[in-house]
N, C-alpha and C positions, 0 to 999 in steps of 0.2 A: 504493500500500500504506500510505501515512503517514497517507494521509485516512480509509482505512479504519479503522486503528488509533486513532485520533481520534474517530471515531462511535464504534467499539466502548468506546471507554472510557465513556462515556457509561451506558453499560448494567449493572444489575444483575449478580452472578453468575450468577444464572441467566437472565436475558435473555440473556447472555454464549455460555452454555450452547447458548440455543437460536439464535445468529447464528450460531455454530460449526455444529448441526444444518442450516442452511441454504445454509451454503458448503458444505456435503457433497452436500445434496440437488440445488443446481446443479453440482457438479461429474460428480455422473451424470446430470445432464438436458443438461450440453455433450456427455459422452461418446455419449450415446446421438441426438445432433442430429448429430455425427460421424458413425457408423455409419447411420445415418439415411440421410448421401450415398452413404459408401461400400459400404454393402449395393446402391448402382446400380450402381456398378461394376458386379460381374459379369454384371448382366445386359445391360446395354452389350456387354461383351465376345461374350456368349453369343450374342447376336442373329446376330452375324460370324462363328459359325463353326457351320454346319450341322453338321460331322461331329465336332463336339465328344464326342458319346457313343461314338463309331466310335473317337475318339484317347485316350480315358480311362475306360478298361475298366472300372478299380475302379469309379466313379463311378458308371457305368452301370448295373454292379451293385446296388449300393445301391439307386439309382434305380428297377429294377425292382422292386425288392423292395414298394414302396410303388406299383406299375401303372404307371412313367414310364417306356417304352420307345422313345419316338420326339422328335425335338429340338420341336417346338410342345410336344408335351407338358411338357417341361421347362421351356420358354420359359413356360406358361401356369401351371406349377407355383409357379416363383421368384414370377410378378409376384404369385399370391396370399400368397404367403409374405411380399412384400414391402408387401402391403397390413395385413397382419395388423403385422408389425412397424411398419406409422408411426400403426394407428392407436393401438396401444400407448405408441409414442415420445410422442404429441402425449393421450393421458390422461396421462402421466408429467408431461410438463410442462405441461397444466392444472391438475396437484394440487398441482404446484412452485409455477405462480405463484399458486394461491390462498393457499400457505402464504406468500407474501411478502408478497400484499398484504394477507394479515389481521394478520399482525405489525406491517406499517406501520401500518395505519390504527386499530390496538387500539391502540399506543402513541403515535400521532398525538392520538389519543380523551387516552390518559391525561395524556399532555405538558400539553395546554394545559389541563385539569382541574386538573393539580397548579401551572402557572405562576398561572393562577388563585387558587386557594388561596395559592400564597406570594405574591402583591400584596396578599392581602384580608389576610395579616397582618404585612406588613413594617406596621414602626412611622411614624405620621400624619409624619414629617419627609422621608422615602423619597418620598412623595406628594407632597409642597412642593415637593420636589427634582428628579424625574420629568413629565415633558409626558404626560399622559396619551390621548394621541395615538399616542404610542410603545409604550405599555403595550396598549392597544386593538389596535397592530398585533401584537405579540407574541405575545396571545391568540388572533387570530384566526389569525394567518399562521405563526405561530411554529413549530407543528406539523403544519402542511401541508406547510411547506417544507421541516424540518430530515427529515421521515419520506418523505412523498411525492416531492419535487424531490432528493431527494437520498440517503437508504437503500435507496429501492426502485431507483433509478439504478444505487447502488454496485451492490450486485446482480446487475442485469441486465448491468454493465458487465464483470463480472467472470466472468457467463457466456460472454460473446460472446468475452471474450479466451483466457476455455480452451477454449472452439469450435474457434477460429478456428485456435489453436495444434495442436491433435487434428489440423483439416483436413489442416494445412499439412505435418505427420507423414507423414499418406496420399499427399500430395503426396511427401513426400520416397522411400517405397515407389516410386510408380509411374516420376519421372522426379526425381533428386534435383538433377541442374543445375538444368531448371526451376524447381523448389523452394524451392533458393538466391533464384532471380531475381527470384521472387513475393515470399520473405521480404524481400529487402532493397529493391525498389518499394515494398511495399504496408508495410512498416515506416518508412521512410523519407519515405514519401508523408504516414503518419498525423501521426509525430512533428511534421514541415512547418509542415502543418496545425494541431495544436494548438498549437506556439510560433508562428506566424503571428498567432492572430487570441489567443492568449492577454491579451494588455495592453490590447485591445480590448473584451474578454469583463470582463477584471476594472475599463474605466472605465465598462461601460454597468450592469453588477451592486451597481457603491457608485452611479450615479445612481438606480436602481431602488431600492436602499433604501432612500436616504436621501428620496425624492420619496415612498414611499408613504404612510412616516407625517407628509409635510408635508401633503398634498392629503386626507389623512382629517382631520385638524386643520382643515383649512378648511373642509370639509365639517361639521364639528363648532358649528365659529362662527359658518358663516352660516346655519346650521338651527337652532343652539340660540339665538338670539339673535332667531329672525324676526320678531318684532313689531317689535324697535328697531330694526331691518333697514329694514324697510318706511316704518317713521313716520319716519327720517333721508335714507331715499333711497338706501341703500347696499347695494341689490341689486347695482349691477354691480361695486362693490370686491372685494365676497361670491366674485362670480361670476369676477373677475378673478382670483384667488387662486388658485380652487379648478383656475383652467383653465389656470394657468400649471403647476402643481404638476402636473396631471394630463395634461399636455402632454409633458412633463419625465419622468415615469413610464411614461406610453406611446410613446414617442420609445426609448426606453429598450430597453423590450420589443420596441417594431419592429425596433431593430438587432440587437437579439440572435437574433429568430427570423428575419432574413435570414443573420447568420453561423451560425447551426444547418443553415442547410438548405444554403449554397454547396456547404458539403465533399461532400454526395452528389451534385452535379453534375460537381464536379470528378474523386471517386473514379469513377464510372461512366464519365466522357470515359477516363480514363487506362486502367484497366483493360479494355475493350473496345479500347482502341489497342494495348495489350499484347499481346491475346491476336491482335491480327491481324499484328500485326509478326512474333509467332510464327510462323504461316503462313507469312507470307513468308520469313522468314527457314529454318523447314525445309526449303519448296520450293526456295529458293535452296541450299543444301547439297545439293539433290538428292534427297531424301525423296519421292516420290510421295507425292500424295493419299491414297490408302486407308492409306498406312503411318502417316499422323500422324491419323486420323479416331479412332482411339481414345485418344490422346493428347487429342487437340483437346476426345472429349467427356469424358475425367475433368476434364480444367481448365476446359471451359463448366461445367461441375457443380459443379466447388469455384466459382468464380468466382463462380456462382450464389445461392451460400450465401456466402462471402467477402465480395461485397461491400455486401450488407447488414448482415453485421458490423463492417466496416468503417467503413459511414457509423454504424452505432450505437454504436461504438466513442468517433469524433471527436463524435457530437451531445451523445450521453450523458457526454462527459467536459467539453464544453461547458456543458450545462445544470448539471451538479456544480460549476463554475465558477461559474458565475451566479448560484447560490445561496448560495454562501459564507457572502459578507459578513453575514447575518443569520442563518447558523450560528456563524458566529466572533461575534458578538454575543451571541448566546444561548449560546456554550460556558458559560460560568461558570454560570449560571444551570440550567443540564442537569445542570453535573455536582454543584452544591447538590441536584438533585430526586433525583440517582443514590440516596441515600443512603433516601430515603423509600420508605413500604411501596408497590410497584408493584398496580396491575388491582384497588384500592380500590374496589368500590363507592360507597359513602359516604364521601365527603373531610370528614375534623373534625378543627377549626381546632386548636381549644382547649377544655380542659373548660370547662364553665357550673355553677361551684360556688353556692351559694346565698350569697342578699346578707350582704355582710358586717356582724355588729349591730354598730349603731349608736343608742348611747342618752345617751350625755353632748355630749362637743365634736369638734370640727373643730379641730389645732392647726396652725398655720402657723408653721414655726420657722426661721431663719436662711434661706431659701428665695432659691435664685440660679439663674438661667438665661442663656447665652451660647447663643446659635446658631450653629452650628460654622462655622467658614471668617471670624467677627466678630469682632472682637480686644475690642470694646465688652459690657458687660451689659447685657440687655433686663431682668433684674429681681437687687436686689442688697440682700441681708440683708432680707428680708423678714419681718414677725411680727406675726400677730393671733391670735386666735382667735374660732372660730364656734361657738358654746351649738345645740343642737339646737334646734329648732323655730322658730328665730332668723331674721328677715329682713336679710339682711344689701345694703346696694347699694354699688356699686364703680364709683368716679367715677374723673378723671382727665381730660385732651388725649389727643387719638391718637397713639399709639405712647409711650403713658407706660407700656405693661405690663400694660394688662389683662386681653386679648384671650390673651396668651402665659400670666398667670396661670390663665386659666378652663382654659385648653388642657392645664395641668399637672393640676389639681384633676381633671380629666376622666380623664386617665391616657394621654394623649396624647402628651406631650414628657416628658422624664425628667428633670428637675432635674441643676442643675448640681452644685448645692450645697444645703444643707439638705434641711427633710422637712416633710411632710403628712402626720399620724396621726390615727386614727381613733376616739376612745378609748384612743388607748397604741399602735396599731398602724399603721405604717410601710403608706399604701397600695398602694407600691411591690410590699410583697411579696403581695399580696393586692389584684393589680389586678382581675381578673375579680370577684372579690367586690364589691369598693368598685363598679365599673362597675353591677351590678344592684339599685347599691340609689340609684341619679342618673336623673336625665331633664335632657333638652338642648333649648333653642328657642332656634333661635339667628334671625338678622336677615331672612335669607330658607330659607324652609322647603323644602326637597326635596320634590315630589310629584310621584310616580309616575303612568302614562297609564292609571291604574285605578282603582276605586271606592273613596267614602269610604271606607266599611269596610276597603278593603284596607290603605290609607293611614292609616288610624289604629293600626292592627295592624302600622305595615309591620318584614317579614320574617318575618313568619307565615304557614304555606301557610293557601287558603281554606280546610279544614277542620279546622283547630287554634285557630282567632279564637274567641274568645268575645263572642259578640252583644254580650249583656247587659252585659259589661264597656265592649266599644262604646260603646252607648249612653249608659249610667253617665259617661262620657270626655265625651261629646259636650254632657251637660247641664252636668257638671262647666264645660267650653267656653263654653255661653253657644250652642252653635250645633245644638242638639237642634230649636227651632224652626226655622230654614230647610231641617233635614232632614227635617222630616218634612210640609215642603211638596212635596218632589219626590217627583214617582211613582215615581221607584223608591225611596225612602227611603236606608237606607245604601248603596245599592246603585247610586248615582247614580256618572258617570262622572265627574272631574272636569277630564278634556284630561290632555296632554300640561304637565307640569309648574305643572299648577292652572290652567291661561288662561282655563276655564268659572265661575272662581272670584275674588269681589275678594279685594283685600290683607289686608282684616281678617277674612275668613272663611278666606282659607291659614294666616293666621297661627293662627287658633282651630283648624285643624285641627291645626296644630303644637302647640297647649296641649295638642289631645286626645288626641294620639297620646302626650305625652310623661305623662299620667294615668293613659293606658292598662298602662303600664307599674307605675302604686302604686310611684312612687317614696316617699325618705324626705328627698329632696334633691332639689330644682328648680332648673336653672342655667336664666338668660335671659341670653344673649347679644345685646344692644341689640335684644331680640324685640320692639318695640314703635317702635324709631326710623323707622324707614321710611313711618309710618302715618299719617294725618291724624289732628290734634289729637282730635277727637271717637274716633274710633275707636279712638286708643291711649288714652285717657280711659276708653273703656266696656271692653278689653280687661283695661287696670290694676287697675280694679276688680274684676272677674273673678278674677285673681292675686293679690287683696289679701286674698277670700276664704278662701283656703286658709294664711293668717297663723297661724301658733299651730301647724298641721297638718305642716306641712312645712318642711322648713328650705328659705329659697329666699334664692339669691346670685342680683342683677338684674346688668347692668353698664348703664349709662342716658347718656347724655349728657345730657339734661335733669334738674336735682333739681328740678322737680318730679315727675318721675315715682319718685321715691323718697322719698319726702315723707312715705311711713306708714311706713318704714323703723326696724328697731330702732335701727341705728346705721348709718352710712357708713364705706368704708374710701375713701380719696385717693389713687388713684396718681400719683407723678410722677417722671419720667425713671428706674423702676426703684427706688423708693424708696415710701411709704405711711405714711402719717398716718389715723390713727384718728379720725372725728368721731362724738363722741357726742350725741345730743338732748337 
């Protein structure tokens, strides 16, 4: 019941509403799986007594009254009666379990839609701080597990134990010592059972979780990486990884789906001993045969039914088990989504207010940065100012503060200390704004296993891209002629994270995409270091272009590649010096 209360917290008021509507709807799909059995009863009974109409007048009565005058007739009457009742019982609970499993898998659907959405906008240090291996498993598995391996469980679990409980009632009608007997075996037996293999269930469920999202991380590295993979020779490190983790994760899963299944071999050995010990033991008191045959078949009947609840009782409270530890991982995270509008069609992040103007400076004022958990500053009183249409470059050694500067001006990391204003106004509070009026290249460019155009556009569906903007990008680029070598034009594939493509043509696709956007502010993040002389030479030029146009902040390890620059700022160790020409 604690665990139950646990998931339900989770839930909206009215999801709340309607788990409530579902514990109601199982609790007349057990009752009516009860009567289900017990509607055999009497005809059990009935078969044994031919002169049943001859000893219950009234009945007979009745009976005729609808043409049942003779015991087959009656006999033939019940069993249609009894066909009509389970094909009823059994659309009851087809409609039961559709409504379970469309509630699972609708909030399955929505769960990882909305854990989705709160990754794309926890803020850029969340993501420094996070494996995103872990995050990947989250999304994927997160709502599979917490809805399917585990709600639709509660559920079913909670049917079978007011099933069983109903049965166990009709049992107490017919023979209530028996009753007794069955209760405290087949209770005794379950509880056993589940504290038996419980610390077993909860070591192989934290190796399960913790191995899934190591062996997707592997899977990650030695695929995202495959060309330096190959050209080093470190297929089999690759492969050793993924198959230790994945060894480890399935090893996991083996032991659990052999202690899922023991308990129904175990419940079926004892229970069938049960039921013959009884035998024996009636015959031994003296009970003839035909006296206990209807005793014998109301308990083969509940038993019947009993002990598949039973085994789904311990499997089902197993598998709720086993799932846990990546429920109790994702609790906090649920009950942050609790709050949010549920069955969203369209998930929007955040408004997209128009760029914010910008027509005079860029002021950097007292501006400090500590990375949480460092007792050190990565940047400390910091002060320049950037004139609009201003070429600005930003030198320094690595880990003098550059890289952590660009990263703020971006709207990335929040300042510790000081501000960033935009003509008078604090970018802080008008991040979205400030964000659409920047474009970003940074050292190595993200591209997508799709066409230029997609990639130059990227985050645009393909029918919201504007060509002609495209294009316009692409000449801006420098790379309008090798596009319009290929047969399909922008329409050309470019691989899986550019591999159809060299270094200075990813990069120019980086120029393109970041033009495509008509920024008013161009950041390069060392977009040019990586490149062979010549290439970042014809690149540079390209960028030098657009001087007077747009304001553009480089960061370069080489001066020479800032060499046309209006001024330079100096970083070092968190501190900046101004060089003018």
């Amino acid at each position: 019941m604690k665990l139950f209360l646990k998931i339900f917290s989770i839930f909206t008021p009215k999801e709340q509403r309607y788990c409530a509507f579902l514990v109601a709807v199982m609790m007349i799909g057990a009752v009516l799986e009860a009567v289900g059995i017990g509607a055999i009863l009497p005809l059990i009974s009935l078969m044994g007594q031919p002169d049943f109409l001859v000893r219950y007048t009234e009945i007979a009565g009745y009976a005729a009254k609808i043409g049942i005058t003779t015991h087959t007739q009656l006999i033939i009457g019940l069993s249609l009666l009894l066909i009509l009742l389970y094909i009823l019982k059994n659309l009851y609970l087809a409609w039961q379990l559709r409504l379970q499993i469309n509630f699972s898998i609708t909030n399955q659907i929505q769960f990882s839609k909305e854990l989705m959405a709160s990754y794309l906008s926890k803020p850029y240090l969340f993501h420094l701080n996070h494996n995103t291996a872990t995050l990947l498993r989250n999304v994927n598995q997160g709502g599979l597990y917490v809805f399917s391996c585990i709600l639709v469980p509660v559920f079913q679990l909670l049917t079978e134990i007011i099933t069983a409980l109903i049965i166990w009632l009709m049992l107490v009608f017919a023979d209530p010592f028996t009753a007794i007997i069955v209760a405290g075996v087949m209770g005794g037996m379950i509880y056993a059972l589940l504290r038996s293999f419980r610390s077993k269930i909860d070591e192989t469920a934290q190796i399960q979780n913790t191995y899934a999202a190591f062996y997707i991380q592997a899977v990650n590295q030695g695929l995202g990486a495959v060309k330096e993979t190959k050209v080093m020779r470190k297929e089999q490190f690759f492969l050793q990884e993924f198959t230790q983790n994945y060894e480890n994760y399935g090893l996991a899963n083996g032991q659990f789906m052999f202690l899922n299944q023991l308990p129904r071999m175990i419940i079926e050995t004892l229970i069938v001993c049960a039921l013959l010990l009884l035998i024996v033991e009636k015959v031994a008191l003296g009970s003839s045969p035909m006296e206990i045959v209807p005793l014998l078949g109301v308990l083969a009947l509940a038993a019947f039914r009993l002990m598949p609840s039973a085994n789904r009782i311990v499997t089902l409270s197993n598998g709720i088990k086993f799932h846990m530890p990546l429920f109790d991982e994702l609790y906090r995270e649920l009950m942050a989504l609790k709050s949010r509008k549920y069955h969203c069609r369209n998930l929007k992040l955040v408004d997209t207010p128009p760029p914010l103007p910008f027509t005079n400076t860029i002021c950097v004022e007292h501006l400090g940065f500590r990375y949480p958990g460092i007792s050190e500053d990565v940047l400390a009183d910091v002060n320049f100012s950037i004139p609009k249409g201003s070429f600005v470059g930003i030198l320094g050694p690595s880990g003098a503060g550059k890289t952590t500067f660009v990263d703020i001006l971006l709207g990335l990391f929040v300042p510790t200390r000081g501000t960033i204003t935009v003509d008078g106004i604090d970018i802080r509070h008008e991040l979205r704004a400030w964000q659409a009026n920047i474009a970003y290249v940074p050292q190595s460019i993200y591209l997508t296993d799709a066409t230029i155009r997609e990639n130059v556009a990227l985050g645009e569906s393909s029918d919201e891209i504007d060509d002609a903007r495209v294009h316009q990008a692409l000449a801006m680029a420098e790379l309008d002629e090798f596009v319009n070598m290929q047969e399909q034009g922008i329409n050309t594939m470019v691989g899986e994270r550019g591999v159809k493509l060299s270094g200075g043509q990813r990069q120019r696709i980086g120029i393109a995409r970041a033009l495509y956007q008509q920024p008013e502010v161009l950041i390069l993040d060392e977009a040019t270091s990586a490149l062979d002389t010549e290439t970042e030479k014809s690149i540079t030029d390209t960028i030098l272009k657009f001087k007077g146009q747009i304001t553009i902040v480089a960061i370069a390890h080489r001066v020479s590649t800032l060499g046309a620059c209006d001024f330079r700022v100096r970083f070092d160790r968190g501190h900046v010096e101004v060089l003018l020409d």
